[in-house]
N, C-alpha and C positions, 0 to 999 in steps of 0.2 A: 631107837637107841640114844639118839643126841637132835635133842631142837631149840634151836634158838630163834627168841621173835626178840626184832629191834633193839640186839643188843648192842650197846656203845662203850667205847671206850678210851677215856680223855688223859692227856698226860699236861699236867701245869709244873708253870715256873712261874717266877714273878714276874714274867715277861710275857708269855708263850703258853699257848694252849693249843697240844696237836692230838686231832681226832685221827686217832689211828684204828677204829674200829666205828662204823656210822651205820647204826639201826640194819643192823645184819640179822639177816632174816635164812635157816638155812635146815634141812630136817636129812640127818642120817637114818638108816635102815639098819636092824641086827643086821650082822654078817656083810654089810656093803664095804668094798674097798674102792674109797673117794681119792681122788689127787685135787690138793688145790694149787693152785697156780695164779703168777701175776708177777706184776715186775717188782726189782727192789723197794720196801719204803709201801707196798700196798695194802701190808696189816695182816699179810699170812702168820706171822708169826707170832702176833698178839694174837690173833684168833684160836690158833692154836696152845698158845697157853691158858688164854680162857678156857678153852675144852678143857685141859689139864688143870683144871683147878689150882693155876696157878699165879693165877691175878686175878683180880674181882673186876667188875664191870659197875659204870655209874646207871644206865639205864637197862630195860627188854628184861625176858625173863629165861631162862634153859634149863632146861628138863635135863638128865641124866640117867639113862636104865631106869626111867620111871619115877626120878626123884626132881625134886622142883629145887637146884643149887645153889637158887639166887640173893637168898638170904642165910645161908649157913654160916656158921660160928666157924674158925680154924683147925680146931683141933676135929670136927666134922668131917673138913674138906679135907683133912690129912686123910682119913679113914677111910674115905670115899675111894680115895688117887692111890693109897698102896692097896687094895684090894679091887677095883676095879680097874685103873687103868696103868696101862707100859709106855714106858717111854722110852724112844730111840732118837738119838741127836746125832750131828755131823757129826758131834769132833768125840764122840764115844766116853767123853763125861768116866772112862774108867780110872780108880784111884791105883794110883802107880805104885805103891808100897804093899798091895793085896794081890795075891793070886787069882787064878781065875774064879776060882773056887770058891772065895773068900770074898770077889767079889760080884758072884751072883746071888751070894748067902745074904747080903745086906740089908737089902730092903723087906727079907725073911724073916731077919733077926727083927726090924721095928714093928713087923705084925706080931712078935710073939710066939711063932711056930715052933714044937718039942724041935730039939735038935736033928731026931729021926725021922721026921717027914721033911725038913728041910734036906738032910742029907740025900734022901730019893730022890724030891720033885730037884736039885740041881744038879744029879747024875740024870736021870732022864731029859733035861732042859736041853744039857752038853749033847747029850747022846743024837738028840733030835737036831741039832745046830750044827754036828759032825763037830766038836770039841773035846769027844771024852778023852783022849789022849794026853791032851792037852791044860790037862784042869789043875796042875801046879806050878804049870808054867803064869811069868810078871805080865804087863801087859806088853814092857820094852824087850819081848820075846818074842813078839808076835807080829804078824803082818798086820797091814790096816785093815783088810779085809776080816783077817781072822777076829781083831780087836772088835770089829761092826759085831761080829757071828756075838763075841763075847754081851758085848750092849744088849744083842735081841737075847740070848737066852735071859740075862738079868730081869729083861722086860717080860718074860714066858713063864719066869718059874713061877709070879704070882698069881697066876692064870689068868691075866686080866678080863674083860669084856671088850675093852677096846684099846687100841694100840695106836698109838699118835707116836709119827713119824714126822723129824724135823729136816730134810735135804740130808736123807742116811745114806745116801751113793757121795754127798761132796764129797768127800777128802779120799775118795776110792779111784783106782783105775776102770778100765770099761771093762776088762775081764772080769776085776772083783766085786763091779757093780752090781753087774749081770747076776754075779752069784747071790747076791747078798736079795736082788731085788726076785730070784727066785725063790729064795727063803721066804722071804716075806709076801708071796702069793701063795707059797703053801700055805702058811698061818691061817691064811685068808680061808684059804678053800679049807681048812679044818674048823672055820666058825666063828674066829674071830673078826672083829667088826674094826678094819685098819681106816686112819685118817693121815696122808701123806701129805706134805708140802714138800715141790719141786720147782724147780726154776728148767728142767730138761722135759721136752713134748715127747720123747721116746719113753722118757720112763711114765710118765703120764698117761701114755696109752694101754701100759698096763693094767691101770685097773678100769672098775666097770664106768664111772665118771670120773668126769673134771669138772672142777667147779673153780669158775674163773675170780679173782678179787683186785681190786680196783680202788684208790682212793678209799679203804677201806670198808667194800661193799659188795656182796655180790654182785656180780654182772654177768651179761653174754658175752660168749666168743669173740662175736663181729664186732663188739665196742672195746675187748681187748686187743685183738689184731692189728682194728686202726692205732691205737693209741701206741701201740710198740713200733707201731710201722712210723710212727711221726718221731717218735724217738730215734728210733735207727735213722731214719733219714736227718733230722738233725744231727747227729754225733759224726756224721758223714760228710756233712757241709763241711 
């Protein structure tokens, strides 16, 4: 589903050049739900935008559902990201002047879909998220839990392939975390192929791996634990 070999990725200034992604080498499976994990500042989050087609990479090459992304034009990559892939973020990214309705219809409306398939696939989307009650109500109606539910159906209704999760429990309590991360194992187990970043080992355990990043690179468990545990014990001095 998702491979990447030695991909890089450099950010310059006139000063400063930080390697926030170093020859990352990493191969998803359809249907696998991965957690990645690592401390602040280790390139989870670049990495995860690469996946999403949403920064380009200076070196390596990544395959997507079978397509080779590494050199694609923009408006490509646009076509690629609303039809294959969803995206779920902490802070729920939903537009405050749209209903719920209105705002899992969005990313619908840039593919082009007749109004009446859009109208199905975002009543079914809600219905499966437990939102259909709820579907004209703002988002400043809702709890933050509910708002995450609103995020994932927006991400569901285009049926992606793969679903790339950004720290989608932060800004939740551990009740609505729980609920939200059991949604997102449903997904899982109906087919879809989820890619989570967490900073929590509880939630982490959820899925089927963890895949650890480092100085922007994969690595082992045992060379992340030391390196946390040196930190913790510094910040402790």
């Amino acid at each position: 589903m998702l491979e990447m070999e030695a991909v890089s990725k450099i950010y310059r200034t006139d000063l400063v050049e930080t390697h926030a992604v170093r020859d990352l080498t990493l191969s998803v499976e359809a249907g696998e739900f991965v957690a990645v994990s690592g401390p602040s500042g280790s390139g989870k989050t670049t990495f995860l935008n690469i996946a999403g087609l949403l920064e380009t990479f200076e070196e390596g090459t990544y395959r997507l559902d079978g397509v080779d992304v590494s050199t694609i034009d923009d408006d490509r990559a646009s076509r690629i990201r609303n039809e294959k892939i969803g995206f779920i973020f902490q802070s729920f990214n939903l537009i405050p002047d749209l209903d719920v309705f209105d705002n899992v219809d969005v990313p619908l409306r840039y593919r082009g879909l007749p109004a009446r398939e859009r109208k199905e696939r975002i009543a079914a989307t809600l219905e499966r998220v437990g939102l259909a009650s709820r579907s004209r109500h703002y988002p400043a109606q809702l709890s933050g839990g509910q708002q995450q539910r609103v995020a994932i159906a927006r991400a569901l209704a285009g049926d992606p392939r793969i679903l790339l999760a950004d720290e989608p429990t932060g800004n939740l309590d551990s009740l609505m975390a729980r609920q939200v991360l059991d949604l997102i194992q449903d997904i899982n187990e109906a087919g879809t192929t989820i890619i989570m970043v967490t900073h929590d080992p509880e939630l982490a355990r959820r899925a089927h791996r963890t895949i650890h990043v480092l100085d922007g690179r994969v690595t082992n468990l045992d060379a992340w634990t030391e390196r946390e545990a040196l930190v913790n014990a510094a910040e402790s001095a």
